[in-house]
C-alpha positions as YAML, in Angstrom:
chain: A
units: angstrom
residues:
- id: 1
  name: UNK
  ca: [-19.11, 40.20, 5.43]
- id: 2
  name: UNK
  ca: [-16.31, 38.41, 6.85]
- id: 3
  name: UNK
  ca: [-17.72, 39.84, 10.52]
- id: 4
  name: UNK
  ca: [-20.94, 37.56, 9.53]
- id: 5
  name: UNK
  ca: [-18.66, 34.26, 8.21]
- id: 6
  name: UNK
  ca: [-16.88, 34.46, 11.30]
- id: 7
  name: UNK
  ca: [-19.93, 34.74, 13.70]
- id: 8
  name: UNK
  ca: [-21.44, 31.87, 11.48]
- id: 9
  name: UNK
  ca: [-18.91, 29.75, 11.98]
- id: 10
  name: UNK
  ca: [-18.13, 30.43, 15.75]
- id: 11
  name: UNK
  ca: [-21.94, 29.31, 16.37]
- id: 12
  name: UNK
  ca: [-21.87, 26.55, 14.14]
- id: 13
  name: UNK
  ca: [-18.73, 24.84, 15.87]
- id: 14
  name: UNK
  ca: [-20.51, 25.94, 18.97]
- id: 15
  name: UNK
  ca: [-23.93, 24.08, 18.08]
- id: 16
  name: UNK
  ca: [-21.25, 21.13, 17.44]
- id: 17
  name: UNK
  ca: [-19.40, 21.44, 20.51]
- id: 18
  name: UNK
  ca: [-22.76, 21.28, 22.14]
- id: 19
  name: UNK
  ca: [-24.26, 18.09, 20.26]
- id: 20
  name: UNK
  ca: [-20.37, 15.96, 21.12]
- id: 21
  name: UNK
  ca: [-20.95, 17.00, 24.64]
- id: 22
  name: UNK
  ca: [-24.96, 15.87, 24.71]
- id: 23
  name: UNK
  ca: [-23.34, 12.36, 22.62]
- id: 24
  name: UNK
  ca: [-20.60, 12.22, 25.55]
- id: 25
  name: UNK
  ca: [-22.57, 12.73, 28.54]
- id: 26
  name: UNK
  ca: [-25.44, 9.82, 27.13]
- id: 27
  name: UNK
  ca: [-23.14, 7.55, 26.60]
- id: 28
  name: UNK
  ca: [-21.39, 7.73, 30.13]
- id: 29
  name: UNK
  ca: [-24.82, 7.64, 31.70]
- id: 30
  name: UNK
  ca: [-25.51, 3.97, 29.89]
- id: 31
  name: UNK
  ca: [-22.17, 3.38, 29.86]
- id: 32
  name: UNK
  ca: [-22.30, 0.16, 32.14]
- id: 33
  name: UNK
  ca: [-25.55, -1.13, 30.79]
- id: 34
  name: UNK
  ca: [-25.60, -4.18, 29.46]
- id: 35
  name: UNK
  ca: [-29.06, -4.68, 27.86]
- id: 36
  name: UNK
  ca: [-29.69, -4.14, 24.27]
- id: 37
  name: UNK
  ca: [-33.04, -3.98, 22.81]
- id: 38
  name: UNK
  ca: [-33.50, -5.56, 19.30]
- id: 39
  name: UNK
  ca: [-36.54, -4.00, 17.22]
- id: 40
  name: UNK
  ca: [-37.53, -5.38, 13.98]
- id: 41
  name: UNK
  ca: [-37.37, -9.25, 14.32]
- id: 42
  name: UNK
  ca: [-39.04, -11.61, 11.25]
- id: 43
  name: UNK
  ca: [-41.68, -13.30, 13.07]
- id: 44
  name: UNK
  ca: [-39.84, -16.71, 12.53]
- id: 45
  name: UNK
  ca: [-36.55, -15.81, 14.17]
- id: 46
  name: UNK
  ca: [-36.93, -17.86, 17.57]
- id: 47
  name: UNK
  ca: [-34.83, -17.62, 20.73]
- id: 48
  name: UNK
  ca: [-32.30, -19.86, 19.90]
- id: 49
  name: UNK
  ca: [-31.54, -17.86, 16.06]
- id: 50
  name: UNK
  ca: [-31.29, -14.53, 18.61]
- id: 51
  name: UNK
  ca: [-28.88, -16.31, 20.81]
- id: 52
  name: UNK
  ca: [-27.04, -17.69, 17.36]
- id: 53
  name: UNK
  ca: [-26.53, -14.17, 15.88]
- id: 54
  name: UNK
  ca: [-25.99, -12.43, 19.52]
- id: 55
  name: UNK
  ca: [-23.42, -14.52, 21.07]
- id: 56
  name: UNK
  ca: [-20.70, -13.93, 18.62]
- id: 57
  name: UNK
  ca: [-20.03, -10.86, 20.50]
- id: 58
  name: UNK
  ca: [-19.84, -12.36, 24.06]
- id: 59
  name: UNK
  ca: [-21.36, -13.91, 26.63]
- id: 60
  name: UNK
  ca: [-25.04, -13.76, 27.31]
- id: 61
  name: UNK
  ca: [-26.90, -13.79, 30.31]
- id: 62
  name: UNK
  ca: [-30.14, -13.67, 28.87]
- id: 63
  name: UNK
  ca: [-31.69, -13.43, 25.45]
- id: 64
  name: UNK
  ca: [-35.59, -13.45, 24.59]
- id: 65
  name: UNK
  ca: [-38.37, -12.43, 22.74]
- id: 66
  name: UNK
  ca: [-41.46, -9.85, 24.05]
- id: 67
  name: UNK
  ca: [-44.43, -11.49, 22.56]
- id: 68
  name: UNK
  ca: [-47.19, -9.57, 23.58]
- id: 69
  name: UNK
  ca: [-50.47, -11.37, 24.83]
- id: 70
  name: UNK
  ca: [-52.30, -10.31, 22.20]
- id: 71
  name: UNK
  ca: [-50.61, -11.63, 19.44]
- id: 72
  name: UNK
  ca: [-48.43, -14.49, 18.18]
- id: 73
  name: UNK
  ca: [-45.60, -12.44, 16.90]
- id: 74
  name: UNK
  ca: [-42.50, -10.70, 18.75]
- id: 75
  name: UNK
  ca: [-42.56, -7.01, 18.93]
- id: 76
  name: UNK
  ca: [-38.69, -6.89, 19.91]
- id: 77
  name: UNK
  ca: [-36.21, -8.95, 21.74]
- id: 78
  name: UNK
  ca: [-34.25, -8.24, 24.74]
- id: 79
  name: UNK
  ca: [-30.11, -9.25, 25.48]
- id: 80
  name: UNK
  ca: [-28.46, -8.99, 27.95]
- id: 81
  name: UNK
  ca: [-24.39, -9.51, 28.04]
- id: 82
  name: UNK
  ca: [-22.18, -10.16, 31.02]
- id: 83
  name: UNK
  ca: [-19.96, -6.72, 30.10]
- id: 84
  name: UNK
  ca: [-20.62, -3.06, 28.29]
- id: 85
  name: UNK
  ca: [-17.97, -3.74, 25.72]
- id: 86
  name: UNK
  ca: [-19.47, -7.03, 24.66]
- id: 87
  name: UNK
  ca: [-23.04, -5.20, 24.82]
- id: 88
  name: UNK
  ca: [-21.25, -1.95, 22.33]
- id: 89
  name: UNK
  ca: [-19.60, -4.27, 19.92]
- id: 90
  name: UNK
  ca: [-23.20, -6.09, 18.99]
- id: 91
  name: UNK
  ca: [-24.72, -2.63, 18.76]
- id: 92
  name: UNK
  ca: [-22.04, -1.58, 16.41]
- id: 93
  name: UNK
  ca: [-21.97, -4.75, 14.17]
- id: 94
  name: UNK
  ca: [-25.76, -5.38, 14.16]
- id: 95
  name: UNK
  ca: [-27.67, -2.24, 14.23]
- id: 96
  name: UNK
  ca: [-29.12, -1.71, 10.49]
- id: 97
  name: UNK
  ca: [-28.01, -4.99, 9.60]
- id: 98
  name: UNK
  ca: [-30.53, -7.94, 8.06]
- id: 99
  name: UNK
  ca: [-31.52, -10.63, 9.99]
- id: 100
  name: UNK
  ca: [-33.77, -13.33, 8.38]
- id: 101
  name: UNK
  ca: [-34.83, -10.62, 5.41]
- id: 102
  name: UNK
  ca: [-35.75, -8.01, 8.33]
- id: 103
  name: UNK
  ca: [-33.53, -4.58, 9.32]
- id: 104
  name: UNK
  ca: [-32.82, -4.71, 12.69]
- id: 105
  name: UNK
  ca: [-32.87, -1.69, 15.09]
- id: 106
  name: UNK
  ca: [-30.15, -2.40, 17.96]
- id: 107
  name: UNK
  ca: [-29.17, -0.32, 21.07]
- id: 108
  name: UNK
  ca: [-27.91, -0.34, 24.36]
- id: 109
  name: UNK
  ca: [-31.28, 0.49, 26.88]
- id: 110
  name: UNK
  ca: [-31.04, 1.07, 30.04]
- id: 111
  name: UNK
  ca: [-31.66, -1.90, 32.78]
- id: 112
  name: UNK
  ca: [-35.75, -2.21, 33.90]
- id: 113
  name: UNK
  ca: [-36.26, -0.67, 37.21]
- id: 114
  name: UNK
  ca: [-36.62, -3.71, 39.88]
- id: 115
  name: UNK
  ca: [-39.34, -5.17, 40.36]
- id: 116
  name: UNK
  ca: [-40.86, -4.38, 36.70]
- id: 117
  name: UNK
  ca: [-41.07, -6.94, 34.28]
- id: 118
  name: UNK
  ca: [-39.46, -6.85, 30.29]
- id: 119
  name: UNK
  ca: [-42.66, -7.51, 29.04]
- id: 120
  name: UNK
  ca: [-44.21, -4.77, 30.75]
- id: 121
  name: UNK
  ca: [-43.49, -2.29, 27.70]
- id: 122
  name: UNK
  ca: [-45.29, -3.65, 25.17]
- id: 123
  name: UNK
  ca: [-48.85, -3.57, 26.85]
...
């Protein structure tokens, strides 16, 4: 029996060895992104309420809303900050958090590839 416990637990802090490593290695690749995406926007926050609640956390280059043709409200917004740490500290204040009665889903993305456009993922 104690045989079993100790296998048990030798693959269980192996599974978790594994999952820190997966968490490590994701991070470093998006590690100098700057781009968060911002899913679950009220259809009334505008541009200039985004830039409100996002520039607490730094300096951004860019902040806007994907409205898709096809509609009148915003699927999801996209900011961009001047540095990663300013880009990580909105993800960890904001993500889950209510904005205008709505939960917010918030995460560092990686950069589009050049030459493709923002809006190009919601079509």
């Amino acid at each position: 029996m104690r045989t079993l416990h100790r296998s048990g637990m030798f693959a269980l802090r192996t599974l978790r060895q594994s999952q820190q490593m997966l968490l490590l290695s994701n991070t470093r690749s998006r590690r100098l992104s700057t781009h968060v995406s911002v899913i679950g926007l009220h259809w009334k926050t505008d541009e200039t309420r985004l830039r409100q609640v996002f520039e607490v956390y730094g300096t951004l280059e860019t902040a806007h809303l994907v409205t898709p043709e096809h509609s009148s409200m915003h699927l999801w917004a996209s900011v961009v900050f001047s540095t990663f740490d300013e880009a990580l500290a909105a993800v960890s204040e904001l993500n889950g958090q209510e904005l205008d009665g709505r939960l917010l889903r918030v995460g560092i993305v990686d950069p589009p590839v050049e030459g493709e456009s923002v809006a190009d993922d919601t079509s």
